[in-house]
N, C-alpha and C positions, 0 to 999 in steps of 0.2 A: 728580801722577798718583796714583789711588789703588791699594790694592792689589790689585786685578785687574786692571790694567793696562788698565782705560776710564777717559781722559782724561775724560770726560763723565761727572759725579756728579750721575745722576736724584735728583731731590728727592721720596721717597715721602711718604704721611700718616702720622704718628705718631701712633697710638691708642691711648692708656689704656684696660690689660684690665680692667675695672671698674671705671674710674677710677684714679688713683694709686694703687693695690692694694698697693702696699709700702709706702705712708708713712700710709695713711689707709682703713680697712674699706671692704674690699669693696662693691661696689655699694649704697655710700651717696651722699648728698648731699655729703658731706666730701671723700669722695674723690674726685669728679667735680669739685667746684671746685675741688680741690686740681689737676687733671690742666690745668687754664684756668689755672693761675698758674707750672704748668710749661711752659706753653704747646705741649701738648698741638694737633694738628689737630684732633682728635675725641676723644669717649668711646666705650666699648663698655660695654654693658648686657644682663645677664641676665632676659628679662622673663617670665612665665607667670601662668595666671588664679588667681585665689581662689575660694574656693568660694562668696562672692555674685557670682562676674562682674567683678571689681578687675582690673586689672592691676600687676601687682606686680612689681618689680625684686630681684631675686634668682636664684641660682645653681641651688641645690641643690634636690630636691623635698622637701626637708624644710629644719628651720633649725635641726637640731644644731649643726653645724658652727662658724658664724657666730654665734650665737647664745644656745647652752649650754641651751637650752632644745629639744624635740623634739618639733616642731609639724609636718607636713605640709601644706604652702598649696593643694592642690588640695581639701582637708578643714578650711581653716580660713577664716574672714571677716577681710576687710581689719583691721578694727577690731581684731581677736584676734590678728592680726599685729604690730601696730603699736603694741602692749605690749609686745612684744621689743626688746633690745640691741642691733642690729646691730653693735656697735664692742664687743661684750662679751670676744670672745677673741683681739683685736688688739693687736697688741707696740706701738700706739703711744699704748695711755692716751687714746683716743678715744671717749667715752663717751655713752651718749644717742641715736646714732646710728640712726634709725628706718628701718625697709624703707622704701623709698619707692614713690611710683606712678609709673607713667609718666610721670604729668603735671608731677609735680614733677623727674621727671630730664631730661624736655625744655626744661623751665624754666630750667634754667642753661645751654643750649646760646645761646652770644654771637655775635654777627653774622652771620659766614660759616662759623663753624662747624660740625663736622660729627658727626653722630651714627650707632653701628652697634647696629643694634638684633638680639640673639640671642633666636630663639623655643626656647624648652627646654620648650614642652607640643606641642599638635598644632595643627592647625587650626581649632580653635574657637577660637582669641584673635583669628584675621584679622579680624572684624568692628570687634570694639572695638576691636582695634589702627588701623585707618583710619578708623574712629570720633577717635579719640584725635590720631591724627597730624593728621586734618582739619582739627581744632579748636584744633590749637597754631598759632603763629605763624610754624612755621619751613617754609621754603622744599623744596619737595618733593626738591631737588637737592641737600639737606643732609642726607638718609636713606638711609642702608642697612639693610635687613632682611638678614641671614643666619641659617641655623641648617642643620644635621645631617639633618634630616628634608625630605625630598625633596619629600613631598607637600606641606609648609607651603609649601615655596618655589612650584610648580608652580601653587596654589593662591592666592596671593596674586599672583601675575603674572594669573592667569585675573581676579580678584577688581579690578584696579587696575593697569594701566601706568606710574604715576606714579611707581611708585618702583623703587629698585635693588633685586638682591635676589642675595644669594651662596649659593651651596652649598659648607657644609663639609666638608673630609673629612680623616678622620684616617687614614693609611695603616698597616696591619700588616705585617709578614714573614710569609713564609711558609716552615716548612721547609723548603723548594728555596732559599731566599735572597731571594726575589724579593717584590719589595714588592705588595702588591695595596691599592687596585684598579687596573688598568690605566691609561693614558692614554687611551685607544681608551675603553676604559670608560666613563670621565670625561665627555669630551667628547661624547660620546651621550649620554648622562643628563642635561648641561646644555644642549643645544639641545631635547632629549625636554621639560624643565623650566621653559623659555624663561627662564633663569639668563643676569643678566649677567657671572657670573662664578663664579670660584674661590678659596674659603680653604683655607689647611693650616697643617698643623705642618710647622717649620721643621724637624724632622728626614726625611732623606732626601730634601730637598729636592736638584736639580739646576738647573743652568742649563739645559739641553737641556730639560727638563721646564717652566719658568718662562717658555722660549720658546714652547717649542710649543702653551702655554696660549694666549701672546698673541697668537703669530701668526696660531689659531685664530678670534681676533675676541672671545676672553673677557680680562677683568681677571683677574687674579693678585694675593693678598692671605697673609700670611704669621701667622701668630700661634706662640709668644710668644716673642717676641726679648727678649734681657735683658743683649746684651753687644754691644760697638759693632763687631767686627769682623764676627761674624754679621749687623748690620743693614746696614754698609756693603756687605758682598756681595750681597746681595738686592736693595738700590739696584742696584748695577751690573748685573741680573739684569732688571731693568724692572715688580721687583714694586709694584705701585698701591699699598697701605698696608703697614706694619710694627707690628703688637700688641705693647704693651710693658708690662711693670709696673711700670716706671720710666721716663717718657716725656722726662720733664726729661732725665735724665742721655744717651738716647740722641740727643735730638735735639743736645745740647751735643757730644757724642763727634763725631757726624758732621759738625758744621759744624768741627768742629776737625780732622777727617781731609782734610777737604772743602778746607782754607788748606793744605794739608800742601804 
């Protein structure tokens, strides 16, 4: 039995937060086949346009961070991107490591594998992004689009049924104590959105809340777990995937609580 005391250990998706993000640069190519050899269920990727219309996989709107260089991609062409290090200020001696496109990060998505794609600009990526996903090999049932911004999601369900699509949300306190946004909230904004679902942070997360998402007729999706009894709990919770940045070590934890 495990320790919430559900004899029955759901088996969620294990998602690399940008790929194997601890062992191999961020939303690189390294890291995404590194997260296939942890075996990983899916990747998660940070996508946004260039300023010729690219779609580009990365995080931040700039690429100090990752990069040590201080480029902004909504102001820069793929090409001038793609002179950058991505693996430049990573502890693991990853070097070379190019921004990738889309194209290239769908390219390593194997069989039934499954891919979560993060919009971090606005609605003008919808086009090329179903452009882009049209034209790859992978199975419409192997895509999640999620992102933060409401109208990207609400717009790409208008735009295409074909694919999943989550709204994130990251919850704040409030003076009073009380976490906002509501549940009540929530769940109006995703049927308003036609959102098959919900993402969060794993902080403040409840059972009662995890329910009531699903009981509601939405998925529940958790990000970023990085220790095995936090991921076990979310299992027993009925959350649909688990974001990790070390997908190897979690999913090894849970088959090993899983024999307990």
């Amino acid at each position: 039995m495990n320790k919430t005391g559900d004899s029955t250990l759901r088996k969620p998706l294990i998602v690399a937060h940008r790929g194997a993000s601890r062992d191999a640069p961020e939303n690189t190519v390294p890291a995404f086949e590194l997260a296939w050899e942890q075996q990983a269920d899916a990747i998660e990727g940070d996508f946004q346009l260039t300023k010729d219309g690219e779609i580009v996989c990365i995080h931040d709107e700039n690429t100090r961070r990752t990069t040590g260089v201080n480029m902004t991609v909504s102001e820069s062409t793929l090409e001038e991107l793609r002179q950058l290090d991505a693996g430049a200020r990573h502890p693991s001696g990853i070097t070379a490591a190019r921004l990738p496109t889309i194209e290239e990060v769908l390219a390593t998505v194997r069989g039934r594998k499954q891919v979560y794609i993060e919009i971090k600009c606005g609605e003008e990526i919808i086009d090329p992004l179903i452009s882009a996903l049209e034209l790859s090999r992978i199975d419409c049932r192997q895509i999640t689009v999620i992102s933060f911004d409401s109208k990207v999601i609400h717009e790409l369900k208008a735009a295409s049924q074909n694919y999943k699509a989550m709204l994130l949300v990251h919850f704040r306190k409030s003076a009073g104590g009380h976490y906002r946004p509501k549940l009540k909230t929530i769940l109006s904004r995703l049927e308003d959105i036609r959102a098959d679902g919900l993402s969060t942070c794993s902080e403040s997360m409840t059972e009662d809340f995890v329910r009531a998402v699903t009981d509601a007729g939405y998925e529940h999706h958790v990000w970023t777990v990085d220790d095995v009894d936090t991921a076990l709990q979310f299992s027993s919770w009925g959350t649909k995937s688990i974001t990790t940045n070390i997908p190897g070590e979690i999913r090894n934890g849970l088959q090993w609580q899983a024999s307990d």
